[in-house]
N, C-alpha and C positions, 0 to 999 in steps of 0.2 A: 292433104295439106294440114298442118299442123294448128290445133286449134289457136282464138287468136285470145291472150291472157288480158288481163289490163296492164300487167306491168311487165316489163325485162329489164333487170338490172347486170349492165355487162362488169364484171369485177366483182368477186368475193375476199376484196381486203376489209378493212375497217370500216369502210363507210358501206360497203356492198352488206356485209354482216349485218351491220346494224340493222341498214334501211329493209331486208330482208324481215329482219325480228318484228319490224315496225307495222309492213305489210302484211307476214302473215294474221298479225295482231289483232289487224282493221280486219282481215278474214277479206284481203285481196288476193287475187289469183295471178302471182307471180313466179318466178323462175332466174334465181343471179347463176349466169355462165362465167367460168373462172377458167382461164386455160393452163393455170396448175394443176396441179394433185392435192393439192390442198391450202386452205384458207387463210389468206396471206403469205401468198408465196412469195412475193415482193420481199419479204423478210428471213428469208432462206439468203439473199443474197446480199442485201443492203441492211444498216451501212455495212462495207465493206470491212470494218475489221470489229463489226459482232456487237458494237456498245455503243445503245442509244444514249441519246442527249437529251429525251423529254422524260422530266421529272416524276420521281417516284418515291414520292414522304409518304410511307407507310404509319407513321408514329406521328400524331399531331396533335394529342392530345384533347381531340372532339367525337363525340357520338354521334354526329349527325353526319350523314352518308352524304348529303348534299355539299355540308361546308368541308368535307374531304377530298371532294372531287376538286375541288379548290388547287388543291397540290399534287394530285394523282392526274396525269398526265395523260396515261395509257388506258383508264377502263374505258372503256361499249358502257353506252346507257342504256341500263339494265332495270325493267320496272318489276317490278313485287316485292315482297318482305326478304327475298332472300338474296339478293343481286350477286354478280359472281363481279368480281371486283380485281385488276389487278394486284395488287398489292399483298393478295392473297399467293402470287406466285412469285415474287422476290421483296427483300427488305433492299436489296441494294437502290441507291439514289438513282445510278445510271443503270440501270439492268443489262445483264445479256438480252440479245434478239431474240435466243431461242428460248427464253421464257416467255416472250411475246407470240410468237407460233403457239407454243403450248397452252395459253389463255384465247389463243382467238380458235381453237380446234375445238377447246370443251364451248365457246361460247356460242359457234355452231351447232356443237352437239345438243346443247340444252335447252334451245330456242328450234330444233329442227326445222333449219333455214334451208330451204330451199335451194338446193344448190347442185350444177351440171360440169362437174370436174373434165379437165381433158379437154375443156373445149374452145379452140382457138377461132374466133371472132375475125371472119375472111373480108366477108363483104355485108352492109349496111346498107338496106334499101328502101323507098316508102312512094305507098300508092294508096288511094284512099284512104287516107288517112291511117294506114298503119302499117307500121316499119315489121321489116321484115328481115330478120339477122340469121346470116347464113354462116356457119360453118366450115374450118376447113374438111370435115368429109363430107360437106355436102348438105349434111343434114339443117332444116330450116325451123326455124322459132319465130312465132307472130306477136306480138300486142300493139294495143292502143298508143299505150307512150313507152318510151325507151331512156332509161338514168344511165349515164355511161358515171362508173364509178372506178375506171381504169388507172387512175393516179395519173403518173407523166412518166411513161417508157420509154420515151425515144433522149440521147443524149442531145443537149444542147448545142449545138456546134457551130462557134461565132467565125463570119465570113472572113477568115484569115487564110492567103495564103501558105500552104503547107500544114497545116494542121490535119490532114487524113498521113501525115507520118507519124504522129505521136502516140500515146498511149492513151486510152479513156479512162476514169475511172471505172466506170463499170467494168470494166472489165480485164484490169492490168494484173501483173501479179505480187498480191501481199507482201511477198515477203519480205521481211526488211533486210536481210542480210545481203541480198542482194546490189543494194544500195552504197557498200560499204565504199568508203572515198572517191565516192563519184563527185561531179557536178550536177546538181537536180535541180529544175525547174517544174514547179505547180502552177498552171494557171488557173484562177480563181481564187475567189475570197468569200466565199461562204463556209460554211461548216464541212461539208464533202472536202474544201480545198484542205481547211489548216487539219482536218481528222488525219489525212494523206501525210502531211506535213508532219504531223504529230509520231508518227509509226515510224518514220524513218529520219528522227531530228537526231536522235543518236548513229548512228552508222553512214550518212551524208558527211563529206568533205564540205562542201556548201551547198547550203539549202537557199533559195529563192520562191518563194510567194508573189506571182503578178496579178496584177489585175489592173481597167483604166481607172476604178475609182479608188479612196481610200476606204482602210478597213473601219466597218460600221461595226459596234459592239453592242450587243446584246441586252447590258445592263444600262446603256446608257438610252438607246431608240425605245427600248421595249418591243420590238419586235425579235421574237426569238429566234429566227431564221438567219440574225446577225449574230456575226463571232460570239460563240460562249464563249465561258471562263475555261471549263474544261477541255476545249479542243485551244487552248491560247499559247500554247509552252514557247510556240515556236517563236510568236510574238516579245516571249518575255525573253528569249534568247537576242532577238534582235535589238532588243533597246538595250541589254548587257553587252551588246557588242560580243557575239559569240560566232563569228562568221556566218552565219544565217541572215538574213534580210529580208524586208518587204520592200515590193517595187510597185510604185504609182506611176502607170503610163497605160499603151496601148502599143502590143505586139503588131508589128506592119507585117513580117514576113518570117518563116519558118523554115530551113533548107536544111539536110543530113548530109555527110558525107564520112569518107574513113574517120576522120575524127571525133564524130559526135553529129550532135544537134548545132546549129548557129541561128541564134535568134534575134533579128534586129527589133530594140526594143525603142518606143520615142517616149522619154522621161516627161511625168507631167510638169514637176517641181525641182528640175534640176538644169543646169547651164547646158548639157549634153542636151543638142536635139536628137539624136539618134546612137543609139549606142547598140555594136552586135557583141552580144555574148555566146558564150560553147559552153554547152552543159553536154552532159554526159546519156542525161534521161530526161523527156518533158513527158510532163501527167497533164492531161486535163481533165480538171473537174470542174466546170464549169455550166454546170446544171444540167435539168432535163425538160423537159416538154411532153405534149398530151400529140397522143398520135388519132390523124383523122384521116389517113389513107384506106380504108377501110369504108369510109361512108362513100357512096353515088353522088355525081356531084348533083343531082338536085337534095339532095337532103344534107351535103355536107357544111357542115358549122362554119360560122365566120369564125376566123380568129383574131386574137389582139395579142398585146404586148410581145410584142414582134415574132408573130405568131407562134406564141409560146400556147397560148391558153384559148379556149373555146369563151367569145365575147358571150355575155350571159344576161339578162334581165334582172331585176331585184325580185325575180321567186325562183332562179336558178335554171329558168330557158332557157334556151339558145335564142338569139335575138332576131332568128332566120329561117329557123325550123319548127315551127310547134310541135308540142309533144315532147321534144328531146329536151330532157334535163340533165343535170349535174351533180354529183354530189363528190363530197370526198377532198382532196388535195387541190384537183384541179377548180376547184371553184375558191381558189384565194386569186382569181381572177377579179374578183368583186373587190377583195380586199387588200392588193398587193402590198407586202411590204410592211402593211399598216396593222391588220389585229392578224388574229390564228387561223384564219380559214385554212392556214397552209397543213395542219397540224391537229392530231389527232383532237389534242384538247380543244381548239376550234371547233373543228365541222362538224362533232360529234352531235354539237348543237345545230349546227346549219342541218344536219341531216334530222334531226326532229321536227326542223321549223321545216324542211322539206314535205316532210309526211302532210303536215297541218295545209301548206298548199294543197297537197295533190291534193286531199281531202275536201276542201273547202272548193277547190275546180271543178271536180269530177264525181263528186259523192255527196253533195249537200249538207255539208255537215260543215256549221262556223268556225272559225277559230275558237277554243275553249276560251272562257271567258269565267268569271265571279262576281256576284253582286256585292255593291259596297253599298252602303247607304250615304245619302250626299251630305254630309256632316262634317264638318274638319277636322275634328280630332279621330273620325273612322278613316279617316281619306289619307292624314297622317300617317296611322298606325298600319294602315294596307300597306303604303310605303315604303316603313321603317320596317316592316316584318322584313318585305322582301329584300332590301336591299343589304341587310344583314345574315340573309342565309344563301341566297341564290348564286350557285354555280356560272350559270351562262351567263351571264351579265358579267361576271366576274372574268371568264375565261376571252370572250367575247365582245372586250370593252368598243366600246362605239359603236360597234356593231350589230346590236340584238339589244333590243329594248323592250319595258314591258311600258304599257299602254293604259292609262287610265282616261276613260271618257265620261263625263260628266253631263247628265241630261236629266234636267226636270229633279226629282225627289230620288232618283237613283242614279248609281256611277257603275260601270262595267268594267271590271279589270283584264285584262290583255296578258299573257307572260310571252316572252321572247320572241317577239315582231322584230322583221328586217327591219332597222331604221329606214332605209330606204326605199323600202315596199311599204311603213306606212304612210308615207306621199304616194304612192301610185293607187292606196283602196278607200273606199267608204271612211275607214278611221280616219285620215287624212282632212277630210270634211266636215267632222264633227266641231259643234259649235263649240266642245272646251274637249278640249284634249291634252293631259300631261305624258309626255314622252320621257321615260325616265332610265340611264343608262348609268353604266360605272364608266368613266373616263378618265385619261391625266389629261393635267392643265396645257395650256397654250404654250408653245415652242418647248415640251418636256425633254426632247431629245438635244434641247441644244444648254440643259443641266448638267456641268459635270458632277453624275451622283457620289463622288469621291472627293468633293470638294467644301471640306465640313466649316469651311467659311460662307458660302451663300445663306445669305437669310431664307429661310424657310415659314409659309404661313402657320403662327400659333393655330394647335389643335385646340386649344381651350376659348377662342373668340370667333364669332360667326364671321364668316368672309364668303359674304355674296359676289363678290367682284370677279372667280375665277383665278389668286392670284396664284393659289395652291397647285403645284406642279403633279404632284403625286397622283394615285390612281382616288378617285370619289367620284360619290354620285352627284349626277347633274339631270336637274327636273327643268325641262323647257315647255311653257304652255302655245298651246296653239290653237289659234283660234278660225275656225273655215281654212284651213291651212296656211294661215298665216302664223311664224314665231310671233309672238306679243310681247315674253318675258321667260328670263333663266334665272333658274337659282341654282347656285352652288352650295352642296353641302362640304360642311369642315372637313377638310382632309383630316386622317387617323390614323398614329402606327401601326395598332389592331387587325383597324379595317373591321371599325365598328360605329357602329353610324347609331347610338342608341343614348347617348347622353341629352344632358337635356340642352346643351349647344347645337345639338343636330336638333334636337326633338320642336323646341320652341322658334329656331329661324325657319322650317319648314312651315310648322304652324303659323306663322304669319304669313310666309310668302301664300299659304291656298286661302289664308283669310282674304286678303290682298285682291287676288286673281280675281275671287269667286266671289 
């Protein structure tokens, strides 16, 4: 029997990496199973035609590694003097995929992460508290607790009749020439759909875009898993009236025959309750999901969001299985929709504040912390440092807070606490606690950011009120876990919290409090 590790991490993509580099760091005794050949192989196939969508500003005119990560989208957080950084592997904005293989292979290599290529993850088991992952040849690996860091492999596939005729994303074929004056239908409206859309807007006779909702944009939610700019052509062909269309409704039923595809579609916003179209070709992109066919069912995860995603605690449990955690893509479970957990530049962090759990569970060692002295103008200055250098709070808006706790002659500084884990620990309790995060204002996504008539809050006058839509920091005090009082700092076009409009309305609000 195979000895039993503290840790098995299944998936050596981005998050599997990391947390690998993390563990062996701590000088825990783990092992990530990857059933490629190598390290991020999710990126050998997707996106399908080669060209990601998460940012990659090489050139930003700062020295500091930290306020880089700011716009660098794609590195692994990397600790020492030397970090290997993407950005060192293209200047382009949207990179090739395969310069992303090629940075996550050397950052394997350089971190010698632990890793069991070839091995495909059959069946998931657990007895005495500890899970036991078998192997399709057979072969078996033990530990303590188990991080499924798989992403989401299984296609989505929403309960429509006829939709096992169609073509998936994953797996259709490229080519666009293929396409050429057909009828094509995409269903979906996320980025996979309009990327599709996008490849073949030139050689389509008519292109259609469905989905039941309308399309959500990127620049305007801030969440980036809505339509970018760059996958949008198809969009802007549609409002030029270029035979191409977006359709708001919900597909009923799906049938082939010699002439094609026939799709009865029920319009949400138009006089037609039901209208059937023939297209020539339907795609569906229409997401993916986390696969749990693999786990026993006593150890198998709840899931949520219509069982898309394994339901999870605020330290990345399963809310059903101890032991099993999360990291990576599928834990924007926590955050749907709403910050980055989906996305590299998210979890990157979630998967640090991961470490810090398992750590502070399982190993006796607290969450890192810093002494401040209880003074206002030092309490300030902890503050403003960090809120004008730090990465995660940046990338991670709402969602990852740093923690100051205020006790007696001394305060104790926190970086990158789950907001919502710290209501479930000890900090949560503390007689003065400031909660402090980067956030935008109330109802942000319902700002057209293109609409240079809305009044916008003056950067140069304090505005405690929250009126400020943009991204800023917001200091909430709490007191035995109760909210007492928030302050808002001035929104900035910078995204520099250092003037003395920030410096002085802060300094009152902790005179105030304290």
């Amino acid at each position: 029997m195979a000895d039993v590790l503290d840790y098995l991490v299944v998936g050596a993509g981005p998050a599997g990496l990391q947390l690998g580099r993390q563990l062996g760091g701590a000088g825990r005794s783990y092992l990530v199973l990857e059933r490629g050949s190598v390290p991020a192989a999710f990126f050998t196939r997707f996106p399908r035609h080669r060209t990601l969508i998460s940012v990659n500003k090489k050139y930003t005119g700062w020295t500091d590694p930290e306020l880089n990560l700011r716009v660098d989208w794609n590195s692994l957080l990397d600790d020492g003097p030397d970090p290997l950084v993407f950005t060192d592997y293209s200047a382009e904005m949207f990179p090739p995929a395969e310069a992303f293989l090629s940075y996550t292979a050397d950052y394997a290599a350089k971190h010698d992460v632990k890793i069991r290529y070839d091995t495909e993850v059959a069946r998931i088991s657990r007895a005495d508290d500890v899970f036991t992952v078998t192997a399709g040849d057979g072969e078996k690996f033990r530990a303590r607790r188990l991080i499924m860091a798989t992403g989401v492999t299984k296609p989505y596939v929403p309960d429509v009749p006829g939709m096992e005729l169609v073509d998936q994303y994953a797996d259709y074929d490229t080519d666009p020439e293929q396409f050429i004056n057909q009828r094509v239908l995409v269903l979906g409206k996320g980025n996979s759909a309009f990327e599709t859309a996008d490849s073949i807007n030139a050689f389509a006779a008519v292109l259609h875009v469905a989905g039941p909702r309308p399309v959500k944009l990127a620049w305007r939610t801030h969440f980036v898993g809505h339509l970018r700019a760059f996958n949008a052509g198809v969009l802007d062909m549609y409002q030029l009236k270029l035979q191409h269309a977006i359709l708001d409704g919900d597909v009923r039923e799906i049938t082939k025959d010699d002439d094609g595809y026939h799709v009865k579609f029920a319009f949400a916003r138009a006089n037609e309750l039901v209208k059937e179209i023939r297209y020539d070709r339907v795609i569906a992109a229409t997401g993916f999901r986390f696969d749990a066919s693999m786990f026993d069912e006593g150890c198998r995860p709840e899931m949520a969001i219509n069982d898309r995603f394994p339901a999870q605690t605020s330290s990345w449990e399963s809310v059903n299985v101890p032991g099993l955690y999360f990291a990576g893509t599928i834990t924007q479970a926590r955050d749907f929709k709403k910050a980055t957990s989906a996305f590299i530049h998210g979890y990157r962090y979630g998967v640090r504040a991961l470490s810090k759990v398992l750590d502070e569970r399982y190993h006796d060692t607290e969450w890192p912390s810093t002494a401040v002295a209880n003074k206002t103008p030092e309490l300030v200055d902890a503050v403003i440092q960090r809120i004008n250098r730090t990465s995660a709070l940046y990338q991670q808006f709402g969602f990852l807070a740093d923690v100051l706790v205020v006790d007696g002659d001394q305060a104790r500084y926190y970086e990158e606490v789950p907001v919502d884990r710290f209501k479930d620990t000890a900090l949560g309790e503390s007689a003065n606690a400031f909660v402090i995060t980067l956030d935008y204002g109330p109802d942000h996504d319902k700002i057209d950011p293109f609409d240079f008539t809305v009044t916008r809050a003056s950067q140069d006058v304090a505005n405690d009120s929250g009126e400020g839509h943009y991204l800023h920091p917001i200091v909430r005090h709490y007191q035995g876990g109760e909210l007492v009082a928030t302050h808002h700092v001035t929104e900035n076009l910078e995204n520099e919290w250092n003037r003395p409009v920030h410096v002085d309305a802060l300094t009152a609000f902790f005179t105030k409090q304290l």
